[in-house]
Every structure is written in structure tokens, then in C-alpha cells.
C-alpha positions in Angstrom: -24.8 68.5 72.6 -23.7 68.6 68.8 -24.6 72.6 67.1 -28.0 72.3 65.3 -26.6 73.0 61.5 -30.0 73.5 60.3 -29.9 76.8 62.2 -28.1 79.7 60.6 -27.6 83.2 62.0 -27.5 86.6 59.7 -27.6 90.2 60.0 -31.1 91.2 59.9 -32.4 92.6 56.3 -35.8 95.0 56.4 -38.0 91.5 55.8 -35.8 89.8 58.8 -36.4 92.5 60.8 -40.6 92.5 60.4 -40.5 89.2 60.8 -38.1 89.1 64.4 -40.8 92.2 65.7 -43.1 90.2 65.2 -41.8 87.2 66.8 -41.2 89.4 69.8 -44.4 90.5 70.0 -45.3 86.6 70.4 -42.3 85.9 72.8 -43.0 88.4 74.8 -46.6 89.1 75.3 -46.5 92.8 73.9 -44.8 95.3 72.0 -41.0 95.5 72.3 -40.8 99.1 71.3 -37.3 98.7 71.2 -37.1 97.0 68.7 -38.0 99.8 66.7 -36.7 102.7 68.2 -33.4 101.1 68.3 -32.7 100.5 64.8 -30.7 102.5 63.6 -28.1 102.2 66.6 -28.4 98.6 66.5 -26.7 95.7 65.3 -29.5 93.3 64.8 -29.2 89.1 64.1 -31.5 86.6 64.0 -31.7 83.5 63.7 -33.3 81.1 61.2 -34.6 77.4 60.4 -35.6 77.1 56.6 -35.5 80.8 55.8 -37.6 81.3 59.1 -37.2 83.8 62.0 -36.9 81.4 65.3 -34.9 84.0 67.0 -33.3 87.5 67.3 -31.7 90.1 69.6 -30.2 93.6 69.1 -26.8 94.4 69.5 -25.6 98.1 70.8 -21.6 98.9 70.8 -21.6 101.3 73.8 -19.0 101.9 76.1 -19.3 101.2 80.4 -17.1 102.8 82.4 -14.6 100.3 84.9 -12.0 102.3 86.7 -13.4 105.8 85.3 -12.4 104.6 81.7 -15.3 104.2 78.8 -14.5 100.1 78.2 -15.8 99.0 75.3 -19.1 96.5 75.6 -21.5 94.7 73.5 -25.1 95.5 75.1 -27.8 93.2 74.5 -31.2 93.5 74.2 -34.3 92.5 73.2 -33.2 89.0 72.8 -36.1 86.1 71.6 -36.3 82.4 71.1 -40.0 81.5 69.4 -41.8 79.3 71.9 -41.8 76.1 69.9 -38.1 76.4 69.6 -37.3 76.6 73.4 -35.4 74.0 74.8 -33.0 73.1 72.1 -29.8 75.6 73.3 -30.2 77.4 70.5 -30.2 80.6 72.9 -26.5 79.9 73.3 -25.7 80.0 69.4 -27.7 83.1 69.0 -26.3 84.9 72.1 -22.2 84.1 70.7 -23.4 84.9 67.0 -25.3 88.4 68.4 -21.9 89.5 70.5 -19.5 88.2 67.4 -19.8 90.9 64.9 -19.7 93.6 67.7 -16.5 92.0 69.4 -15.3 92.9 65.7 -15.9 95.9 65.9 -13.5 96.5 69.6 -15.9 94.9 72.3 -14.1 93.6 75.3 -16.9 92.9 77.3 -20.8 92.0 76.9 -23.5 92.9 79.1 -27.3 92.3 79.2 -30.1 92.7 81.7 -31.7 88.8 81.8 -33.9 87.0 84.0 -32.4 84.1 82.6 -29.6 84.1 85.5 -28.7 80.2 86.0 -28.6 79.9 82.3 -26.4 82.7 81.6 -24.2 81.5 84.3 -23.2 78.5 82.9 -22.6 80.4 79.7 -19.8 82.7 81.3 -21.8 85.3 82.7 -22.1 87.0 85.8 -24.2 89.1 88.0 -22.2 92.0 89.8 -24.6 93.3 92.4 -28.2 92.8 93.2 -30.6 94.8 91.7 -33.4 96.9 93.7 -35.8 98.9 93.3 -37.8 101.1 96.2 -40.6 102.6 97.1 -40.9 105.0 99.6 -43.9 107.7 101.4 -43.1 111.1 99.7 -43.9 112.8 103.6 -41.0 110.7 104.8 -38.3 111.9 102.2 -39.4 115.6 103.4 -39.0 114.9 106.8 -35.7 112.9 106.8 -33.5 115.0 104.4 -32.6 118.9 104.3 -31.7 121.4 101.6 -28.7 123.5 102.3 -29.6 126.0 99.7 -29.3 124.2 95.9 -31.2 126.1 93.5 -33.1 123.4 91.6 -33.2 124.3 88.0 -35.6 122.3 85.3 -34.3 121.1 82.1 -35.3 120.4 78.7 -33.6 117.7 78.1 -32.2 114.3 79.8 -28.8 113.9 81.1 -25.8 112.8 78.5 -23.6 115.8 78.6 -20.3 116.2 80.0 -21.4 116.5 84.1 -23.4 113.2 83.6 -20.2 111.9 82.0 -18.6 113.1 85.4 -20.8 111.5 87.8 -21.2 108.0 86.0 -17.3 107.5 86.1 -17.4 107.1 89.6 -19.3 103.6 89.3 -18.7 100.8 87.7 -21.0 99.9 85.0 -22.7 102.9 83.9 -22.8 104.1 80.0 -21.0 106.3 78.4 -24.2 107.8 77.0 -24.2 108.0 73.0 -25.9 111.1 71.7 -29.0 109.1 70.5 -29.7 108.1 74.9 -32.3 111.3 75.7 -34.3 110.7 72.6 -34.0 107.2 73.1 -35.2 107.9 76.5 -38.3 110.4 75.6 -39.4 108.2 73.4 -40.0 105.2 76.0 -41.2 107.8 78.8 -42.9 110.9 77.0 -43.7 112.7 80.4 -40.1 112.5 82.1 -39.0 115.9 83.6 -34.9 116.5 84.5 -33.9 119.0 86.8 -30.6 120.2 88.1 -29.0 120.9 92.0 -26.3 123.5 92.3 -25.0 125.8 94.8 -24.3 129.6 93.5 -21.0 129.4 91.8 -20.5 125.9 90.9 -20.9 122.8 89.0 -24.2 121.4 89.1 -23.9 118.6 92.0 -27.0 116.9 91.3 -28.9 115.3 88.2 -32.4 113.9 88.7 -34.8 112.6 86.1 -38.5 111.6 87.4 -41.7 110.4 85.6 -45.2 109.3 87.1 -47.4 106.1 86.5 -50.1 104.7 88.1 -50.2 103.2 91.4 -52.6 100.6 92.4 -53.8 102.7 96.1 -53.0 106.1 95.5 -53.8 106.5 91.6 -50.5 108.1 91.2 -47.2 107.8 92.1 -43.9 109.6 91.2 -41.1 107.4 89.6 -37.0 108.2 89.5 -35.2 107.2 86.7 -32.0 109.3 87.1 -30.1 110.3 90.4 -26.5 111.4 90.5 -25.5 113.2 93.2 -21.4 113.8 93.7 -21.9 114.6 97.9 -24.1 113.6 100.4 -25.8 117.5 100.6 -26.6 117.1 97.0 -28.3 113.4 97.7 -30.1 115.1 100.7 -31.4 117.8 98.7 -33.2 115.6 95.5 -34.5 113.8 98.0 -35.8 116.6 100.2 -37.2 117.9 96.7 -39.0 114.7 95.9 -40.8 114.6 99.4 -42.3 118.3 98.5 -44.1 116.4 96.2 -46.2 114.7 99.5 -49.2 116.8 99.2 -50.2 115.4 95.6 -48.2 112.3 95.7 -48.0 110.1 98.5 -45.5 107.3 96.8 -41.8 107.6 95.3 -40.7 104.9 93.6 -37.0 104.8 92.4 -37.4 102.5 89.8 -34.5 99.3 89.1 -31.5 101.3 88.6 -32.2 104.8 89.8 -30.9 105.0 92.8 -27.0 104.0 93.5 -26.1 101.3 95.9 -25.5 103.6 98.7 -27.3 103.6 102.6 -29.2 106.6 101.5 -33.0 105.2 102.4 -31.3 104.4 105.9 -31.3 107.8 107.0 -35.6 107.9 106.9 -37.1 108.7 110.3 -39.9 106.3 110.4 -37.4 102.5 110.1 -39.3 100.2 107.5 -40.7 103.2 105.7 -38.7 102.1 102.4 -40.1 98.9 100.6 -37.9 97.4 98.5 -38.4 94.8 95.5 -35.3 92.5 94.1 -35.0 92.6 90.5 -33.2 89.8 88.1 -29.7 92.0 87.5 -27.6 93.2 84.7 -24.8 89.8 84.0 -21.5 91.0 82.6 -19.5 88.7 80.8 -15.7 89.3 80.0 -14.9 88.6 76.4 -11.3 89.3 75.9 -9.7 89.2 79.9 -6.2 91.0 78.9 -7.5 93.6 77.0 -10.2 94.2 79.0 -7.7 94.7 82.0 -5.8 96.9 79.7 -8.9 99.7 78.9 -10.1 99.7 82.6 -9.2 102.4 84.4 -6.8 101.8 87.8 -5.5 103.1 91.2 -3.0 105.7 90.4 -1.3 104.6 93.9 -1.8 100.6 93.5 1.8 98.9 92.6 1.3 95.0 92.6 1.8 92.0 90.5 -0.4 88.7 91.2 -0.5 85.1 89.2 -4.1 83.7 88.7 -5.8 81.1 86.8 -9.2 81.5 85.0 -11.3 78.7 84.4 -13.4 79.1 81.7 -15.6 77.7 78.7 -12.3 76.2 77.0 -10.5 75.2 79.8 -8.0 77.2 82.1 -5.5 80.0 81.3 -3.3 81.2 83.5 -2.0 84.8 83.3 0.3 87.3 85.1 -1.7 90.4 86.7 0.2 93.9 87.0 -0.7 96.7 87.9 1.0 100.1 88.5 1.4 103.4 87.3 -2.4 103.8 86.8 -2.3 100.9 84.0 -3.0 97.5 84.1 -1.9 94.4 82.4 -3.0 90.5 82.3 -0.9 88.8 79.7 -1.1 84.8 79.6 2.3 82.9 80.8 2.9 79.2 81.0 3.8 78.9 84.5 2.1 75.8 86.0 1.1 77.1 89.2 -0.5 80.6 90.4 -1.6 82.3 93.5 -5.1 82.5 92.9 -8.0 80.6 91.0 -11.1 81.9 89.6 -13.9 80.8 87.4 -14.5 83.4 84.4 -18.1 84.4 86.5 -15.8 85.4 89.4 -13.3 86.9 87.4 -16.3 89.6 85.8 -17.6 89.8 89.3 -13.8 90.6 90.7 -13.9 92.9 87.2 -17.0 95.1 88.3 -16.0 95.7 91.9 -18.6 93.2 93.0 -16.5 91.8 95.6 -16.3 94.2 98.7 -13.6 92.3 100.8 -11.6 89.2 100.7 -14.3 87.7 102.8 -17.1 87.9 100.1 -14.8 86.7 97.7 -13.6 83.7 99.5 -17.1 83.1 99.9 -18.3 83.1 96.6 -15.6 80.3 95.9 -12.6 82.4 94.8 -9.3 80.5 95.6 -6.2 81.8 97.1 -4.5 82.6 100.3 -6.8 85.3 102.0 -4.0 88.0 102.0 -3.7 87.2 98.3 -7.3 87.4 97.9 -7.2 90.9 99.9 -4.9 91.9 97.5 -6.8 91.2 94.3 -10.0 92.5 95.6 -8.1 96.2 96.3 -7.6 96.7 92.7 -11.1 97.0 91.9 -13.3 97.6 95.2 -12.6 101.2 95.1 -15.5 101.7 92.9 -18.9 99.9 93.0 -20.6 98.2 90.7 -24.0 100.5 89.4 -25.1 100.1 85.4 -28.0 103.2 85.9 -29.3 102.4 82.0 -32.5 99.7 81.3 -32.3 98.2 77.9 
């Protein structure tokens, strides 16, 4: 379809921006307090038809971590087309001219939390993992997990220091939070309390942030928004601390994000006692594959070299994969054959650690010999793919 050129896309002045809040508000059904709170951290477009807001989005430059390294990523939000303006792709110029100015700016990937999955697929983007959120009977989390002894201490303010830092490089995804995150945070959820787990002499093991909202039965119920833990003891004692909540609130609900993609809920006494609800997930998008490979962090012990093509938007590239020493490299070569195939969604998905095992990958369509396929799959399955932050 030829590019509507009656359609223009700037950087949003303070008239721009009125107008694309209150376009949201019409989008969307309500408020997108974002919008506002975000501001000043944000790198804001919209997009116009005869000096008219039709459409906007915010931009934030915000490093995830892939390999234990902070990667730099464009993170999208609060994204809009006006209703009478659906249907004509314009979502797809607005999404390339919101990531453009912040790929300037050192962006190797872009990520954004969308409902919009199919779409957003054919666009280049991919979902990692599947996104969950559960709710569970407080009495059961008492009587399923023990404390060994961590002295639970309350905190003042949410969780960007240098321990958070710690625990979110273990995952794939997560942000390395900018200073602005806990009054970002307070802001959304004014009643959110953080605590701390730690065992005498050492590091705090555990981070947990919870609120409370309504619930339609019980007329309350406590919600998670932060869990790290860095061993299963500490897990077993926020948990154990949420279910001695049981005699005023009967519900916890870890809300999408909060709790990692680990079996933790299996351990409850009572089997079915955990409800959970799928969510649309976070799509990542790889916007510059070599030097994205470059920034990620890699397995210290992991020597190999590997040929794959990447099918993308403009055609197919192939590239030469190595890997050793810790570092990583993906530089483009002419050769006319490689060993493995992959569409630029499975390449992100490979990229995040979404595929487990050589099976899953083959699965999802990924071409190559299967002990090929093993090998690529190794690089990046040794950490899972978990982006804790809502935006």
C-alpha cells in the first residue's frame, strides 16, 4: 500500500501534546495518566493530517538487560490511532517514526507491551514468553511455604538501587531502572509498600513490592507488583509473608509481571488453588541484529561460530555468528548458503531466551539441522525471558 503523504510525523510541542492527551483520552476510554507523568522522560511524536493530532505515542530510551548487560531499547507506550483513522496503516508509519529518533539516540532494540499481537507480528515483532498473572488464597501461601529466619524489613521507597540492579540481570528483559522508576511508580499506585528479606549478615535476598485494590467477593485483595528473590528460601519466605496476610485478606494477586516464570505456585498444598489469567505480552523487536548481538551479555564458557540467514522486512541477510570469550559478534557476509534460517520474529524470540530447547524452536518454524538448532538455542537459554516493568 503506497505511504499516505498527507500524514506527517513531529516531535510533539506543548499544543501537540494537549491535543495527543486528549486524543488518548478518546482512544482509550479514560485517562492515560502516563501521558503526563511521563513527560519529561519521554520522547513524544505524533502524528498529523492538516495540522491535526490523528495519532501519538511516547518514546522512553531505557536500557533491558540480555545476558546480564543493560542493551539499549526504545520503550513504547501509550501509543493511539483516533478512531476515524483506524484502518488506513498508519499505525505502522507512526510506530517507525516513534522508534527513529530514539534508534538515534543508541537504541538497538524496541519493545512495547500491545494487544495488538498479529499486527505487530507482521511488522517485525515478537512475543518472548507468555504473560500471566495469578491469583491465589492467602491461607494457602501460609501453609505451603516456610520462613527460615529472614528478617523482613519495610522500606520507604521502591526498588531501583543497586541489589534490584543485581537481581534483574538474571532475566532477560527487565529494566535497568532510571532514577525517575519509584516516583514514576508512586505516582500510578499511591498505597504501594516495599519491604526487604535478609538473613543476619548478608545482602538482602529478597525485594517485594505489594499494593491492594478491590476484589469483586472479598472487598479486598492484596496485589504484588515486585518479587525478586535470588534462592528458593528467599521465594519461600515472601511468600510465606504474603499468606500472614490470610486473616484480613483472603486473595493475593501477583499482578502481569510480578512474579518470575518459575514453578513457584506448584509447590501449594491444595493442586488448582492458583488461578491464572493470560495476558497480551511484551513484543520485542530487534532493530539493529549485529550490534545488538554485540551489547548483550554472553556465556563466559560458550566458544562457537554458526552461519544463519534472517529473513526480514527488506529481504534476507545472511551473517556469521561468533561467539567466545564472553563477547559476541554477528557481522553480515555474502556467503550464499548458511546453516540456519530464521525470520527476524524468531530471531528476537532466539534473542530473549524464549526458545527453551531445539525442540520448541524447530517448532516455531526455525530452520536448521537440530544439532545446529541445539547449538544456537545454548547461547541464549541460560537466562529466561521476564520484562518485570508495565508501561
Amino acid at each position: 500500500m503506497p505511504e499516505d503523504t498527507s500524514v506527517e510525523v513531529v516531535e510533539a510541542d506543548d499544543r501537540l501534546w494537549r491535543e495527543y492527551d486528549l486524543l488518548a483520552r478518546r482512544s482509550y476510554g479514560q485517562p492515560v495518566g502516563d501521558i503526563s507523568r511521563l513527560r519529561e522522560h519521554a520522547d513524544i511524536r505524533v502524528a498529523l493530517r492538516d495540522s491535526q493530532v490523528i495519532g501519538g505515542g511516547l518514546g522512553l530510551l531505557v536500557p533491558q538487560y540480555f545476558g546480564g548487560k543493560p542493551v539499549p531499547s526504545a520503550c513504547l507506550a501509550g501509543g493511539c490511532i483516533a478512531p476515524e483513522e483506524r484502518g488506513a496503516h498508519l499505525w505502522s508509519l507512526l510506530l517507525d517514526e516513534r522508534i527513529r529518533p530514539l534508534q538515534d539516540q543508541g537504541a538497538v532494540l524496541a519493545t512495547a507491551w500491545t494487544a495488538s499481537t498479529g499486527y505487530g507480528r507482521r511488522m517485525g515483532w515478537a512475543a518472548p514468553a507468555p504473560v500471566f498473572s495469578w491469583e491465589v488464597p492467602s491461607d494457602q501461601l501460609g501453609r505451603s511455604f516456610a520462613d527460615i529466619g529472614f528478617k523482613v524489613t519495610h522500606l520507604p521507597e521502591g526498588h531501583t538501587g543497586l541489589r534490584q540492579a543485581e537481581f534483574a540481570a538474571k532475566w532477560n528483559g527487565p529494566w535497568l531502572r532510571p532514577q525517575w522508576w519509584s516516583l514514576w511508580q508512586q505516582d500510578v499506585h499511591p498505597d504501594l509498600t516495599h519491604y526487604e528479606f535478609s538473613l543476619p549478615g548478608r545482602a538482602p535476598a529478597g525485594l517485594l513490592t505489594l499494593g491492594f485494590d478491590r476484589h469483586p467477593v472479598d472487598g479486598r485483595r492484596l496485589v504484588v507488583h515486585d518479587f525478586w528473590a535470588d534462592s528458593a528460601d528467599a521465594a519461600s519466605a515472601m511468600l510465606c509473608f504474603l499468606g500472614r496476610h490470610s486473616s484480613r485478606i483472603p486473595t493475593i494477586m501477583f499482578q502481569r509481571t510480578a512474579l518470575p516464570p518459575a514453578p513457584l505456585l506448584q509447590r501449594l498444598h491444595r493442586a488448582g488453588a492458583a488461578a491464572a489469567t493470560s495476558w497480551h505480552p511484551w513484543m520485542l523487536r530487534v532493530l539493529d541484529p549485529s550490534k545488538a548481538v554485540e551489547l548483550r551479555g554472553w556465556p563466559g564458557e560458550l566458544d562457537m561460530a554458526l552461519s544463519l540467514t534472517v529473513t526480514g522486512r527488506d529481504g534476507d541477510q545472511t551473517f556469521d555468528l561468533r561467539i567466545g570469550d564472553g563477547c559476541g559478534e554477528l557481522a553480515p557476509t555474502s556467503r550464499l548458503r548458511s546453516q540456519l534460517a530464521l525470520t527476524e520474529q524468531q530471531f528476537a524470540v532466539w534473542y530473549a531466551g524464549g526458545y527453551r530447547s531445539a525442540t520448541s524452536a524447530l517448532l516455531d518454524g526455525v530452520g536448521g539441522a537440530p544439532a545446529e538448532v541445539a547449538r544456537l538455542v545454548g547461547a541464549t537459554s541460560e537466562t529466561e525471558p521476564w520484562l518485570p516493568e508495565y508501561f
